[in-house]
N, C-alpha and C positions, 0 to 999 in steps of 0.2 A: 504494500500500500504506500502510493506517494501524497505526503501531507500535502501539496500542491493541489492535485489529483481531489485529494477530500476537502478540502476547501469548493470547489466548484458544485460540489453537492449541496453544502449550508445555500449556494450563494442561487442555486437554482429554486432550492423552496423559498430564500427570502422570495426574488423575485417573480417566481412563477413562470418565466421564461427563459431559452438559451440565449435572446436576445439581449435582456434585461442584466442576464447572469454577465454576459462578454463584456458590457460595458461597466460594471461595477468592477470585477477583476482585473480591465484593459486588457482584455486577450479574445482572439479569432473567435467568432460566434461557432463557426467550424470545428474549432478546437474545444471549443465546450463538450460538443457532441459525442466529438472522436475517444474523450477522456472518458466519459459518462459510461460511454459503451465499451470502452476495456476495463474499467470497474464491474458494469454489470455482469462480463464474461468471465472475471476472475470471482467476482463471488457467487455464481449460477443464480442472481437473483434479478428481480426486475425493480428498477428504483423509483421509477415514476413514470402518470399514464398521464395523457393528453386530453383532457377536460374542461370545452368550452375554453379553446384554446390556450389553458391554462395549465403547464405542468403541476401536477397534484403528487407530495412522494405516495407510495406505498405504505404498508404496514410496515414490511421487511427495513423500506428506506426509515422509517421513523427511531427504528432502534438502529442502523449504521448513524441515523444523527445524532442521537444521542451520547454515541460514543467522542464523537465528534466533536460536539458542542465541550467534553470533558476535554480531549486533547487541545480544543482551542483556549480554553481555561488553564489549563498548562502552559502553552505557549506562550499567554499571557504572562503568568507568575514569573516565569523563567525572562519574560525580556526586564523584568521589575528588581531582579537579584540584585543587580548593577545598585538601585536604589537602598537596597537596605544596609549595602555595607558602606563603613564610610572612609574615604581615601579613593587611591584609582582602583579598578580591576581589570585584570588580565592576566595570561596565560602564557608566558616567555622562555622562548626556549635562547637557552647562553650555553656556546660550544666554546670549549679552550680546551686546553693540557690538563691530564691530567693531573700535576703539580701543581698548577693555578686553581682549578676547583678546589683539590683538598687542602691547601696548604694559605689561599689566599681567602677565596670565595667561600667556604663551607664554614671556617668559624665564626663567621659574620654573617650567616643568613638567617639562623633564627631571629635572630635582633631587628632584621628589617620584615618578615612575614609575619613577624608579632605587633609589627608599627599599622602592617598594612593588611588587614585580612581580606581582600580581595585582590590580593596577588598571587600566583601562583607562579611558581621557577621551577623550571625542568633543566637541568644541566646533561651537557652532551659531549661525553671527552672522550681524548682520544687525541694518540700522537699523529693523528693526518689531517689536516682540514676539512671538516663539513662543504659538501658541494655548496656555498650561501647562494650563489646564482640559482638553486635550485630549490630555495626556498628551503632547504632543509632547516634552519636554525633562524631566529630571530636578530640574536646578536651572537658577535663573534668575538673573541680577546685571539689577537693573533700576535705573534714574534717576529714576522716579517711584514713589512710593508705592501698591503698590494698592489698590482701597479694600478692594477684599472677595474671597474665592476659598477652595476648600477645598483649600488649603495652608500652610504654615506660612512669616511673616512677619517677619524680625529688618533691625536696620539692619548693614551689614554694614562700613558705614567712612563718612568724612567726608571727602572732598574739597576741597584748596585750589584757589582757583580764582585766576589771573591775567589782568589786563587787560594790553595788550600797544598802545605805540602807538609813534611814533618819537621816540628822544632829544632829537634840532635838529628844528627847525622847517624844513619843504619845501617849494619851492612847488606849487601845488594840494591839493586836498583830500583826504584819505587817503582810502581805501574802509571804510567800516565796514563788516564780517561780521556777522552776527545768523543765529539761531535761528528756526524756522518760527515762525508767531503759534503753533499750538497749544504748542508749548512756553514760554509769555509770562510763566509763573509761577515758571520757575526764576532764581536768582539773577543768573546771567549776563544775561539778558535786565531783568533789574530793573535792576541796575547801569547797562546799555545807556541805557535809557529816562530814569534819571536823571541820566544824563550829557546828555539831549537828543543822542543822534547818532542819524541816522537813516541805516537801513540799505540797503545796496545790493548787497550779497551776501548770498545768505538760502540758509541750508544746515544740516541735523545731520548733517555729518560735518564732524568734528572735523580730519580730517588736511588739508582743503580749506582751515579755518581758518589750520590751520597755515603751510601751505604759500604764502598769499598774505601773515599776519604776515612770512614769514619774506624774504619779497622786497620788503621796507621799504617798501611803500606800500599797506597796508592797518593797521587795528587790530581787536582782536576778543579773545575771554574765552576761556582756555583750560583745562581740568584740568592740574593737574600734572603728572600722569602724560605729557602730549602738548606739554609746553612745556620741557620738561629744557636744552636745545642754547639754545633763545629767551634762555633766564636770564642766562648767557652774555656773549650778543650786546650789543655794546657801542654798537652803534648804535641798539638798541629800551628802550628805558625799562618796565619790568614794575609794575605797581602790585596788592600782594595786596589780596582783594576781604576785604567784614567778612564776608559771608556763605559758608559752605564749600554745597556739593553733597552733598545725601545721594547712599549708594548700599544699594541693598535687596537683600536676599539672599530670594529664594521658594525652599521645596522643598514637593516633595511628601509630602503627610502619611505615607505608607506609610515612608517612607524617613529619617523624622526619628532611628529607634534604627537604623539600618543601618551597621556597622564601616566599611565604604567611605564612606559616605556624612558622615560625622562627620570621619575623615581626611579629606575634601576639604574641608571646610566650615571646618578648623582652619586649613588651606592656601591659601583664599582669602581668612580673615584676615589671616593671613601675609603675602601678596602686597599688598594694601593698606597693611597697616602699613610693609613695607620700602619703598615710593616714598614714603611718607610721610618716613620717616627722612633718605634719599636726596635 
C-alpha cells in the first residue's frame, strides 16, 4: 500500500468525484482513476459505485477509510514531533577516523545530545573516505584537503602533532612507524623523511602507532588527541613537530542553513578546541 495511493481514496469520498478528487491533490484526473483501480485489484475489493453521478464508497471502502483517517492522524503527530522538542532536530550522519570519533568526538557527545534532545548523530568510521558525492554521510572530518566537490569546504582545526622516541639510549634499533607512501605529503611523514628513519611499520591507524610507541621500542608521529598518556611517560622523550595537521570539515550544500546542522558544526569546533586546550 502506497500512502500516496491512500490519500486519493479520503480525497475521493470528500469530494464525490475523480474530478473534484484531481484538483484538490493537483494531480491527472486520469491518475486518480488509474491508482483507485490498482488499489481495488490489490485488495479484491470494490471501493466505490457511481450514484447520480456521484462516487459513493462502499461498505468495504468505509472500513479501508477508516484505517486511513488513523494513519493520516499519525502523519499528522509525526510532522508535530519537531514541535514538542525544544532546540533543533535532526538526524546527522558525521564520517571521520576512527581515532577522531573515539578519541575526539565520543567523549563529548553525550554533553551535546543531553543539551539537544532532538538531535540524533550517527557516526561513520573508517580508514577510507565515505563516497560524500554520494550522499552517503552528512558531514565529513577529513585529513586531506579536497580538491573539489559540490559541498561546502572550511578548515575545521589544526592539529599538534608529536614525534615520540625513547629517553636512554637501547640496544638495537627502535622500529620506526610511518604512514602509507600515499599519505607522503603530510607533515608526519615529512618530519619522518627528514629525520632519514626508515620505516618498518607502515600503517594509518593511529592506535597501532600508538600502541607499539607505547611498549618503548618503536618511535613514530602522533596527533594529540592519541598521545595524551605518551606525554607523561617518563621513559619516551616527545618532540613537538613545527608543522600542525590540518583537519577539514565537508558538509553538504543543502544542509549548510540547517538548525541541527550548525549546532553540530559549532560542536565539533568545540571538540577540537578543548584537546587542544587539554
Amino acid at each position: 500500500m502506497n500512502w500516496d495511493d491512500l490519500r486519493i481514496i479520503a480525497a475521493v469520498r470528500d469530494e464525490g468525484t475523480y474530478a473534484g478528487a484531481s484538483a484538490r491533490l493537483r494531480i491527472d484526473e486520469t491518475t486518480v482513476g488509474r491508482r483507485l483501480a490498482r488499489i481495488e485489484r490489490a485488495l479484491g475489493l470494490r471501493l466505490f459505485e457511481a450514484a447520480d453521478g456521484v462516487r459513493k464508497p462502499t461498505r468495504q471502502c468505509d472500513v479501508v477509510l477508516a484505517h486511513i483517517q488513523a494513519m493520516a492522524a499519525h502523519a499528522e503527530e509525526i510532522g508535530r514531533i519537531g514541535e514538542s522538542l525544544p532546540g533543533p532536530v535532526g538526524r546527522l550522519r558525521i564520517a571521520s577516523t576512527n581515532a577522531i570519533a573515539e578519541e575526539v568526538l565520543a567523549p563529548r557527545t553525550g554533553e551535546l545530545l543531553r543539551a539537544h534532545p532532538g538531535l540524533t548523530l550517527q557516526f561513520l568510521t573508517s580508514s577510507e573516505n565515505v563516497k560524500f558525492s554520494r550522499w552517503e554521510a552528512d558531514l565529513a572530518i577529513r585529513l586531506r584537503k579536497p580538491d573539489k566537490g559540490d559541498f561546502a569546504i572550511s578548515k575545521l582545526a589544526e592539529v599538534r602533532l608529536y614525534f615520540f622516541e625513547q629517553a636512554a639510549t637501547t640496544a638495537g634499533e627502535a622500529v620506526t612507524c610511518a604512514y602509507p607512501d600515499e599519505l607522503g605529503g603530510i607533515p608526519e611523514m615529512q618530519f619522518l623523511r627528514a629525520r632519514r628513519l626508515r620505516a618498518r611499520c607502515v600503517t594509518d591507524n593511529v592506535r597501532i602507532i600508538h600502541k607499539l610507541v607505547q611498549s618503548h621500542q618503536a618511535v613514530g608521529v602522533l596527533p594529540e588527541h592519541s598521545c595524551v598518556d605518551l606525554l607523561t611517560d617518563r621513559r619516551l622523550r616527545a618532540t613537538l613537530l613545527p608543522k600542525r595537521r590540518d583537519v577539514w570539515l565537508l558538509v553538504q550544500s543543502h544542509l549548510k542553513r540547517d538548525a541541527a546542522t550548525r549546532v553540530t558544526i559549532d560542536w565539533l569546533r568545540a571538540c577540537f578546541q578543548d584537546v587542544a586546550r587539554s
